[in-house]
C-alpha positions, -999 to +999 in steps of 0.1 A: +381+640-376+394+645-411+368+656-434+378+664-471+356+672-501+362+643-526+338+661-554+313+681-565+290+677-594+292+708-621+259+712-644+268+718-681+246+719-709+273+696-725+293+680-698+323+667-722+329+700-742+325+718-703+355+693-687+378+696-718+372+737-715+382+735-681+409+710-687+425+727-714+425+763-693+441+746-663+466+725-682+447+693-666+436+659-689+398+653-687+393+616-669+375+590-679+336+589-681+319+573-657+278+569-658+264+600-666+299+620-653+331+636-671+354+636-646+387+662-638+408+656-613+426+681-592+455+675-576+442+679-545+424+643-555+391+663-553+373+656-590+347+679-608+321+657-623+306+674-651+267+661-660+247+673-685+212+685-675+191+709-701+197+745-701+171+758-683+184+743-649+214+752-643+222+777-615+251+797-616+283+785-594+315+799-586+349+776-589+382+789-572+416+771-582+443+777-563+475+774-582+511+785-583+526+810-600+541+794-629+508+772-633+493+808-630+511+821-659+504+791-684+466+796-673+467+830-681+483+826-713+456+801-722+426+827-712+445+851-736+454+830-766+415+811-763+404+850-762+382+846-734+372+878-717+385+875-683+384+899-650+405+911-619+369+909-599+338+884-594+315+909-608+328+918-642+338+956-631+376+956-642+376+937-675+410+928-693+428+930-660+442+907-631+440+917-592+470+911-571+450+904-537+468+887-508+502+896-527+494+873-552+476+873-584+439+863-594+418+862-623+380+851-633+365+843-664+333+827-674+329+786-689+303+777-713+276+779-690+286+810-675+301+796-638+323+818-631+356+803-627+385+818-608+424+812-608+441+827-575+481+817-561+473+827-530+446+821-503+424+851-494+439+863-457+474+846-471+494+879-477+491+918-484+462+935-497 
């Protein structure tokens, strides 16, 4: 059997300014609209489809992106230069710095809902503590 996840829906209060946040932090190009859907495509042809639904219900989510190092550095930069507070942990206890789990490097930071997104370049169980 060869299940994959194709994509998920992510609730926005606006779901164009939401997909062009996201796009412009991970060096992607939002996609093309499609019924009530903003689309991003990840390279691992899985797509975020952004929808806008009022304020009041969206529920938090978490997003991890897995991404290389180099890709990991232009992210970063972008977090930086956009001066979004970012964090080396899920729950906002080390602010302003990266972790280095798994031998790699990882960093979260919030979108304009307030999922909280994450950048890592390597799995978790892929490499030194």
């Amino acid at each position: 059997m060869s299940v994959q996840l194709n994509h998920t829906i992510v609730h926005a209060r606006d779901n164009r300014e939401s997909a062009e946040f996201l796009a412009h932090i991970l060096g992607l190009e939002v996609g093309a609209e499609w019924g009530p859907f903003v689309a991003l495509d990840l390279s691992n042809g899985v797509t975020l489809d952004f929808a806008s639904i009022p304020a009041e219900s969206i529920v938090t989510q978490h997003y991890a992106f897995l991404v290389t190092e180099d890709e990991f550095d232009g992210i970063f930069q972008r977090i930086k230069d956009a001066d979004i507070t970012y964090y080396a942990d899920p729950h906002g206890k080390q602010p302003g710095e990266i972790n280095h789990h798994d031998g790699g490097r990882g960093v979260y930071f919030m979108d304009p809902v307030n999922h909280g997104m994450e950048v890592i370049t390597r799995p978790y169980g892929g490499g030194d503590n």
